[in-house]
Every structure is written in C-alpha cells, then in structure tokens.
Z-matrix of the N, CA and C atoms (Angstrom, degrees):
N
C 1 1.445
C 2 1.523 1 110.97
N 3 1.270 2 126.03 1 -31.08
C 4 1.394 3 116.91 2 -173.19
C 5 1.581 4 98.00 3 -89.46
N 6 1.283 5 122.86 4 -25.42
C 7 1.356 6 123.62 5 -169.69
C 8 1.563 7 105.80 6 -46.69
N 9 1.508 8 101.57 7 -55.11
C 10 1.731 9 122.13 8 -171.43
C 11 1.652 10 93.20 9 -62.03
N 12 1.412 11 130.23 10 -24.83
C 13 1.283 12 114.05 11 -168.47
C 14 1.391 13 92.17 12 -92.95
N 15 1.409 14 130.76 13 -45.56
C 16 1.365 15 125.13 14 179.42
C 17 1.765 16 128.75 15 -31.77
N 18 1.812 17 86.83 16 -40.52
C 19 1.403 18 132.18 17 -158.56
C 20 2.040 19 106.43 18 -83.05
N 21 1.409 20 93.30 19 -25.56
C 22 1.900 21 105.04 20 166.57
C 23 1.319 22 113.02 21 -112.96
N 24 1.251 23 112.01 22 1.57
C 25 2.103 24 102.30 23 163.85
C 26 0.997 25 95.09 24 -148.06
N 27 1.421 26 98.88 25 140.89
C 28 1.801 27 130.08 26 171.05
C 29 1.618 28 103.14 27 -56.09
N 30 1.458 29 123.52 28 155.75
C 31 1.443 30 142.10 29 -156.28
C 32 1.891 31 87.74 30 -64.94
N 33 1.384 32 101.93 31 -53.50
C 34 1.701 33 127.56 32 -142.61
C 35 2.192 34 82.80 33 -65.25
N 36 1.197 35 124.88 34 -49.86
C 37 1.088 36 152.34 35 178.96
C 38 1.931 37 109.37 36 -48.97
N 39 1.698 38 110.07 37 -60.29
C 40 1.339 39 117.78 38 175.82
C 41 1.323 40 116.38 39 -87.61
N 42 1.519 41 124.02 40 -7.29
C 43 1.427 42 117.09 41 176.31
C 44 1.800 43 93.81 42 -89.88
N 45 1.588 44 131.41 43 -35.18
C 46 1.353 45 126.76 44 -172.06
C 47 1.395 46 113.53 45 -76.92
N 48 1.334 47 119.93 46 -26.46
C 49 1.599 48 129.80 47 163.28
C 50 1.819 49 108.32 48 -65.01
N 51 1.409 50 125.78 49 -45.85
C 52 1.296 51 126.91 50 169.72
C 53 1.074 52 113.07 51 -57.11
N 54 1.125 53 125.85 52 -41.21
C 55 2.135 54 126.45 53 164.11
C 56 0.808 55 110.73 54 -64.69
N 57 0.995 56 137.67 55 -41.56
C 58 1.716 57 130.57 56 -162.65
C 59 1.324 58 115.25 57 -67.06
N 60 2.158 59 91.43 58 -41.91
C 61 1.513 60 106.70 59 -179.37
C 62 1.508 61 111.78 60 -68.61
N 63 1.217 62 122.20 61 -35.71
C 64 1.957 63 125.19 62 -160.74
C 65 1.509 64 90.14 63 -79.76
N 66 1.426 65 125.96 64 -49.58
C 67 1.245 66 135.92 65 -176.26
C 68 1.619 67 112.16 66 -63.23
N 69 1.510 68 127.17 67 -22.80
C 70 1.491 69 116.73 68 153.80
C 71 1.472 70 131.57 69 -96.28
N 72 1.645 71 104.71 70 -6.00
C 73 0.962 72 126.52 71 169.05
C 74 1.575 73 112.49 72 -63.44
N 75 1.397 74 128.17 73 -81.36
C 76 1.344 75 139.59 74 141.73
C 77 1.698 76 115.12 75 3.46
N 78 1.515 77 98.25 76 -59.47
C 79 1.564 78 89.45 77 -177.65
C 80 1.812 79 122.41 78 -87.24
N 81 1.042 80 88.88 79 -11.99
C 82 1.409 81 96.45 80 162.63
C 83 1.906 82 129.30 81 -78.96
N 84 1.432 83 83.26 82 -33.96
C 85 2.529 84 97.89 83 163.13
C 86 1.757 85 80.58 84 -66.38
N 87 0.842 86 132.29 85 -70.91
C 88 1.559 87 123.48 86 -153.61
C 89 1.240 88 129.91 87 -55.67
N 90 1.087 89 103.46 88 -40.10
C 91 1.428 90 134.20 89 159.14
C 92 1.665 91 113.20 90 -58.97
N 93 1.500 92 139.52 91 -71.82
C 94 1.540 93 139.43 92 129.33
C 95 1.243 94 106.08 93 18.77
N 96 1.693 95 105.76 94 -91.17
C 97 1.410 96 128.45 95 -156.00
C 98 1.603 97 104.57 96 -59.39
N 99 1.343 98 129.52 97 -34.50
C 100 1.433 99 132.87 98 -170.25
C 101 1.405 100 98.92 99 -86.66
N 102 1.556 101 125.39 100 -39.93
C 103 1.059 102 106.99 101 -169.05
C 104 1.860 103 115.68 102 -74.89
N 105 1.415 104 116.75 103 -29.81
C 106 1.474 105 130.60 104 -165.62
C 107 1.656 106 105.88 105 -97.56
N 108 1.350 107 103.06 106 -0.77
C 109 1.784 108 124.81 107 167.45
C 110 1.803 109 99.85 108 -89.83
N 111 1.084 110 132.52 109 -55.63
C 112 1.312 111 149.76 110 -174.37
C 113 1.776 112 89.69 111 -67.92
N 114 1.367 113 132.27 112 -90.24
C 115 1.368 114 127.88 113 -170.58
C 116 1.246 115 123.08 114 -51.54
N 117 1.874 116 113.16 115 -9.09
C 118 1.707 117 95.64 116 173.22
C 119 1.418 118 100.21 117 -101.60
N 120 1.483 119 138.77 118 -3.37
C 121 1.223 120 152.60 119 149.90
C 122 1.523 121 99.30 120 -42.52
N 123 1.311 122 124.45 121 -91.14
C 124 1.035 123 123.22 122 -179.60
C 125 1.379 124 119.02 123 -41.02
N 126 1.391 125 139.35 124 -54.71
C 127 1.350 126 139.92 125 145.36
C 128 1.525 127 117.59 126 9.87
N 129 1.746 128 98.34 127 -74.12
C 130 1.501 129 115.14 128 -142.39
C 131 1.874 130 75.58 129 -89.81
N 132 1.068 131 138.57 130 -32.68
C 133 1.123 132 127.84 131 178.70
C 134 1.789 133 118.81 132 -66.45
N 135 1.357 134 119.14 133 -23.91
C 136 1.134 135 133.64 134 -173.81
C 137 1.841 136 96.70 135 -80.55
N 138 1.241 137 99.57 136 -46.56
C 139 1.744 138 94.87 137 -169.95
C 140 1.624 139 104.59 138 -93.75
N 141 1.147 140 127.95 139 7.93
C 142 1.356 141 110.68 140 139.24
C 143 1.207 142 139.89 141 -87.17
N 144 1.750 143 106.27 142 -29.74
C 145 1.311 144 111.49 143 166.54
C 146 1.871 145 89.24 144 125.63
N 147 0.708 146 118.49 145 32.54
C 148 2.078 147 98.42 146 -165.92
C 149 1.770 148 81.09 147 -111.34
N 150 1.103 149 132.63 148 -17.83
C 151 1.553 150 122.08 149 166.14
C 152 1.332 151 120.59 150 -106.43
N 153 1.419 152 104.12 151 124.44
C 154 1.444 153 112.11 152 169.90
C 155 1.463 154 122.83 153 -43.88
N 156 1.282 155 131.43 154 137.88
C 157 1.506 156 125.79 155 170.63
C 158 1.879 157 118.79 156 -59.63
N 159 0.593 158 100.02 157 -22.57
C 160 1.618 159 99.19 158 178.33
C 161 1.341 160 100.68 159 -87.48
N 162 1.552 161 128.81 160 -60.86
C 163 1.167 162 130.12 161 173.42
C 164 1.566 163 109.64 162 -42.52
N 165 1.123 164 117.17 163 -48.33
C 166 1.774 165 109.85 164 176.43
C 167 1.521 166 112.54 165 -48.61
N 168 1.736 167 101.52 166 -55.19
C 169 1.140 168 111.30 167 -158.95
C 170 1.527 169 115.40 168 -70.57
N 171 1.630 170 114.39 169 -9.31
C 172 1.360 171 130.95 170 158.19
C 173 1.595 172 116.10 171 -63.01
N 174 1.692 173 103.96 172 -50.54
C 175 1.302 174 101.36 173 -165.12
C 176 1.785 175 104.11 174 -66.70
N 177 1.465 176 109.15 175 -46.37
C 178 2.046 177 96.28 176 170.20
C 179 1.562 178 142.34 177 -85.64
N 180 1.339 179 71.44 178 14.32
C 181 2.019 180 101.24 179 154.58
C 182 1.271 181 117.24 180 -76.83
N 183 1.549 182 117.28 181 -45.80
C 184 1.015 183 126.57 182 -169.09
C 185 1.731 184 119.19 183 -96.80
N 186 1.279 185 105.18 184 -12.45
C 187 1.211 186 120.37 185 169.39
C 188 1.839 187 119.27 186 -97.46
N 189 1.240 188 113.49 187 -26.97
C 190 1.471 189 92.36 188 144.27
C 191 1.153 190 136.54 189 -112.00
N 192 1.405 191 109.61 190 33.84
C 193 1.564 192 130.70 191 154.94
C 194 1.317 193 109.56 192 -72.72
N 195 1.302 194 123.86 193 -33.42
C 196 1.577 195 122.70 194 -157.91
C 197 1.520 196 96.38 195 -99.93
N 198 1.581 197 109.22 196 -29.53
C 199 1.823 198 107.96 197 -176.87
C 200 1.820 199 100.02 198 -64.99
N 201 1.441 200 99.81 199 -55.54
C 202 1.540 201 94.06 200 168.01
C 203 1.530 202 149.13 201 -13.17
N 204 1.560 203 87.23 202 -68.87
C 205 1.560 204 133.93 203 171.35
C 206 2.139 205 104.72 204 -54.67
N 207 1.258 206 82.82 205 -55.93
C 208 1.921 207 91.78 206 -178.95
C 209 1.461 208 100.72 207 -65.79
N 210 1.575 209 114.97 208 -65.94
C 211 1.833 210 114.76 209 -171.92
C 212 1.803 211 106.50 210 -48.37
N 213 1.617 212 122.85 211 -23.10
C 214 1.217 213 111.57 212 -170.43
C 215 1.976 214 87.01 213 -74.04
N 216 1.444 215 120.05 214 -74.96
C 217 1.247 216 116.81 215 -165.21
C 218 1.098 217 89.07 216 -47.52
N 219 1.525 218 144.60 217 -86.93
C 220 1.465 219 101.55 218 -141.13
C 221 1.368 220 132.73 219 -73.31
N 222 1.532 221 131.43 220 19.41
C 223 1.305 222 140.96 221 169.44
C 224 1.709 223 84.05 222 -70.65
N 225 1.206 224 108.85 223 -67.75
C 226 1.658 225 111.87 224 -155.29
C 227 1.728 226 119.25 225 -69.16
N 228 1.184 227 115.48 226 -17.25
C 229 1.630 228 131.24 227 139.48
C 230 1.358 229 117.16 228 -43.86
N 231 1.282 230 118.24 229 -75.02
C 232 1.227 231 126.97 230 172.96
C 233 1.825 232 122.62 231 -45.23
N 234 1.054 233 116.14 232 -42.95
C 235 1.432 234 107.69 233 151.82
C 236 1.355 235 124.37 234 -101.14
N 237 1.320 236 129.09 235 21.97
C 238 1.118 237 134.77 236 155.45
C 239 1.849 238 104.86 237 -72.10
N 240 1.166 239 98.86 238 -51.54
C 241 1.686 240 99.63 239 -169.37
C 242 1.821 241 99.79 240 -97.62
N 243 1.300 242 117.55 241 3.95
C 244 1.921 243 101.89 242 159.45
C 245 1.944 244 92.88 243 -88.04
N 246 0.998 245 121.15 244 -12.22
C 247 1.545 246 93.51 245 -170.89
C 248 1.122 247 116.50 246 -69.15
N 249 1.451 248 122.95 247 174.10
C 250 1.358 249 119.97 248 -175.85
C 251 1.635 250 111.12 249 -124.19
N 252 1.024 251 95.07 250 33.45
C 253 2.010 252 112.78 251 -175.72
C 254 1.449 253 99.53 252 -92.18
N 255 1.651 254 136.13 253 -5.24
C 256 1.338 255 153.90 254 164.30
C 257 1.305 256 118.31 255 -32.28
C-alpha cells in the first residue's frame, strides 16, 4: 500500500508532505498540553477558592472570546490562500 503511494508522488513531494504533517502535528501536542495545563490551573485554583468568581468568570469570557476571534481569522486565511485570484 505505501509502495502505490510512493509510486504517485515524487520523493521531493512525500518527504515535504511528512513535514508539514509532524510539524502540525507537534504544534497541535503544544497547543493541547498548554491549553489543559492552563484549565487544570484554573480548575485547581477555582476549587480552592484563591479566584474570585467573577474574576474566573471574566477569565473564560475572555478566553473564548479570543478562540472565537482566532477560528474567525483562520476560517478567512484559509480561503484567503485556497483562492485562486493569487
């Protein structure tokens, strides 16, 4: 099975698709790890009490304001650079 895939893209072609992939792969664990590092922070801070409730309820206001904010640009990135008006 990989032969036939070997066998429809050039070397130069499947080694730059393998980067692209490990290299979004990677940033996406990093991305994971910071974000579920950050929410059990906040967590363990919520169930002791060392954050105010409003102040919490500010800080994930403001944090899926910004996820928002990012998913809009990168929808509009993403067909910014499939168009073919280039």
């Amino acid at each position: 099975m990989i032969g036939r895939l070997d066998d429809c893209l050039s070397p130069v072609a499947t080694k730059t698709t393998l980067y692209h992939v490990v290299r979004l792969g990677l940033r996406v664990y990093v991305v994971s790890v910071v974000l579920v590092g950050t929410y059990s922070v906040f967590w363990i801070a919520d169930i002791a009490g060392l954050i105010p409730n409003t102040l919490l309820s500010t800080i994930w206001i403001g944090i899926a304001v910004m996820g928002s904010i990012f998913l809009v640009l990168l929808v509009s990135l993403f067909f910014a650079a499939r168009s073919s008006g280039r």
